[in-house]
VOGU-3710 file (C-alpha; in Angstrom, 3 decimals, decimal comma):
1> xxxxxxxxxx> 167,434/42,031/92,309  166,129/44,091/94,956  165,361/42,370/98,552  161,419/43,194/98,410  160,744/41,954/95,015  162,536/38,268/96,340  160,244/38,407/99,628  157,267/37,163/97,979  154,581/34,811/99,782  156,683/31,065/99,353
11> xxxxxxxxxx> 160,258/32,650/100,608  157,982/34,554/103,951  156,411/31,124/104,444  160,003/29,197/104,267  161,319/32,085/106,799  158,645/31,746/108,951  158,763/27,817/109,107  162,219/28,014/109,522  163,061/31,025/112,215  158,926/31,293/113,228
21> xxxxxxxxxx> 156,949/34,561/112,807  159,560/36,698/114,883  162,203/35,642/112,189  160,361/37,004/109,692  159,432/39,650/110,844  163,142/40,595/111,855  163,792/40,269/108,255  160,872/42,162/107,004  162,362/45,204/109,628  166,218/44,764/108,144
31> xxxxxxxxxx> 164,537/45,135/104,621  163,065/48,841/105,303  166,645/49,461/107,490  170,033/50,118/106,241  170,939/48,817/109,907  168,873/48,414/113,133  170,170/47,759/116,820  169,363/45,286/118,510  167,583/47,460/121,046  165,250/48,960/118,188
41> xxxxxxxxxx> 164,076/45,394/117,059  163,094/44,620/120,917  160,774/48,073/121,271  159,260/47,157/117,697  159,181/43,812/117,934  157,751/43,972/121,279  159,430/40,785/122,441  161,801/39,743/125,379  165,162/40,366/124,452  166,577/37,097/125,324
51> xxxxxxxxxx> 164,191/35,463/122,843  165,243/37,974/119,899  168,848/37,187/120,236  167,995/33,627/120,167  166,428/33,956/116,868  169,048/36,720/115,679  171,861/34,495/116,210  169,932/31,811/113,674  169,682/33,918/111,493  173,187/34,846/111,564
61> xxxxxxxxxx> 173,838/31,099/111,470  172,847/30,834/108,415  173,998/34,042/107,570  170,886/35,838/106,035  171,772/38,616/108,485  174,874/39,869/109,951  175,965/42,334/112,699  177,936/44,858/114,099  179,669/44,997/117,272  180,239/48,833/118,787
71> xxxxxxxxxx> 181,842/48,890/122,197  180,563/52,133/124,143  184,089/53,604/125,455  181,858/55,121/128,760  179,673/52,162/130,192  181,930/49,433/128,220  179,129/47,491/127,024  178,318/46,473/123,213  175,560/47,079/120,963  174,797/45,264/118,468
81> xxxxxxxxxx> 173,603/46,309/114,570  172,364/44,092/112,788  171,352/44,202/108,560  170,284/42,404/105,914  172,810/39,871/104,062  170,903/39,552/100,299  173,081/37,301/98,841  172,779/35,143/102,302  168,994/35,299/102,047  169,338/33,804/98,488
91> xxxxxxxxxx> 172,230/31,147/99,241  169,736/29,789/102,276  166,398/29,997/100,361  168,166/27,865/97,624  169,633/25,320/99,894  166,107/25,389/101,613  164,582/24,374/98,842  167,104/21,482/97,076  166,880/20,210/101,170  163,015/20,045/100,487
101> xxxxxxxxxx> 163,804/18,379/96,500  166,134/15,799/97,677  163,375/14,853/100,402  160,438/14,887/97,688  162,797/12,469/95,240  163,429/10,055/98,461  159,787/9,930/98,888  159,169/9,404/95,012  161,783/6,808/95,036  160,265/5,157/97,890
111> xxxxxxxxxx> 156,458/5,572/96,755  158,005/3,585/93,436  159,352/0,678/95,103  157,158/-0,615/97,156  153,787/-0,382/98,057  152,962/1,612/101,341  150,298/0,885/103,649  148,779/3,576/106,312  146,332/3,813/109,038  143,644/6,018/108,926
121> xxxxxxxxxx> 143,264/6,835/112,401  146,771/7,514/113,401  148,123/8,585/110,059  150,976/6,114/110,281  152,706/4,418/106,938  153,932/1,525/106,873  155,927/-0,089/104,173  154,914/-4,123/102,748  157,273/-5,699/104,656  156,228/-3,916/107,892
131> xxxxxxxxxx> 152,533/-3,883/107,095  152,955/-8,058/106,966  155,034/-8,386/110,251  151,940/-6,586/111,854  149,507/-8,391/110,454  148,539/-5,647/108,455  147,358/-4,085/111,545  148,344/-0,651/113,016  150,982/-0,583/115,923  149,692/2,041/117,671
141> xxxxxxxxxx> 146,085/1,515/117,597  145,318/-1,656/116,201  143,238/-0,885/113,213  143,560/-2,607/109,916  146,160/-0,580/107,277  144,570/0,486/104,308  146,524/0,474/100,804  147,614/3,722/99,833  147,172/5,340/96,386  150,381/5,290/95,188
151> xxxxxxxxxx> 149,939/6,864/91,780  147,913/9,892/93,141  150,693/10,997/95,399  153,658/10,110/92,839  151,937/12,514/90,317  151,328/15,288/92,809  155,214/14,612/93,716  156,021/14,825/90,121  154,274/17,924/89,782  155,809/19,725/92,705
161> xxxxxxxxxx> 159,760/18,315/91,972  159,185/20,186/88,300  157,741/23,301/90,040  160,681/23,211/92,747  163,258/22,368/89,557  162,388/25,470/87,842  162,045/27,857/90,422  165,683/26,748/91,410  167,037/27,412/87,451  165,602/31,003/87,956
171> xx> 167,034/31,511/91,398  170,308/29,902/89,948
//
């Protein structure tokens, strides 16, 4: 699979939530590069230097890129290349998005067994049991909780687990 044809909209979005718009476009500058230096990125990037190594080293982390170390023999210092790791960008995306499945099927489960009670004003939820402790009022501002449509949101939860599912079996 080649690396542009898996950048499409939902894995850009995922980068850019997860290593912000600099992150992606890092990896949108490794994808047209064989290798870049570090010193490159900055001048197209147009950021401080300190801040791209911050999110280099993330990205590294979770190694969807990886780097080169070159000493230089005269001044002694090292420079840094950095490239694109496709099978990393893959292995993260896919972890990225069970992460975001186990946290959908938590709030399904929880959505299921009990009833959940919010405030409109704050946006707060508040489980039955908590709801009654407070009166059925809101901690933060008072307000009376209203009862939240529970089999709306477990549908549109259904709906998004299956779409999440079989992305994942084509990724897999």
């Amino acid at each position: 699979m080649k690396i542009k044809d898996f950048l499409k909209n939902e894995i850009k979005e995922a980068i850019k939530y997860k290593f912000g718009s600099i992150g992606l476009k890092i990896i949108e500058e490794l994808t047209e590069a064989e290798e870049i230096s570090e010193d490159e990125l900055i001048n197209k990037l147009n950021v401080p230097s300190y801040y791209l190594r911050k999110v280099l080293f993330k990205l590294n982390e979770n190694r969807i890129i990886l780097y080169k170390k070159v000493s230089d023999e005269d001044s002694g210092y090292y420079f840094y290349y950095w490239k694109l790791n496709p099978d990393g960008l893959k292995r993260w995306y896919i972890e990225y998005k069970k992460d975001i499945l186990d946290e959908l099927k938590n709030r399904l489960k929880k959505l299921r067994d009990t009833q959940i009670y919010y405030c409109e004003k704050d946006s707060q939820e508040y489980t039955f049991e908590e709801a009654i402790r407070n009166d059925f009022k809101c901690r933060l501002c008072g307000n009376y909780l209203n009862v939240l449509d529970n089999e709306k949101i477990i549908g549109e939860i259904e709906l998004m687990i299956k779409k999440i599912e079989e992305e994942l079996k084509k990724l897999c």
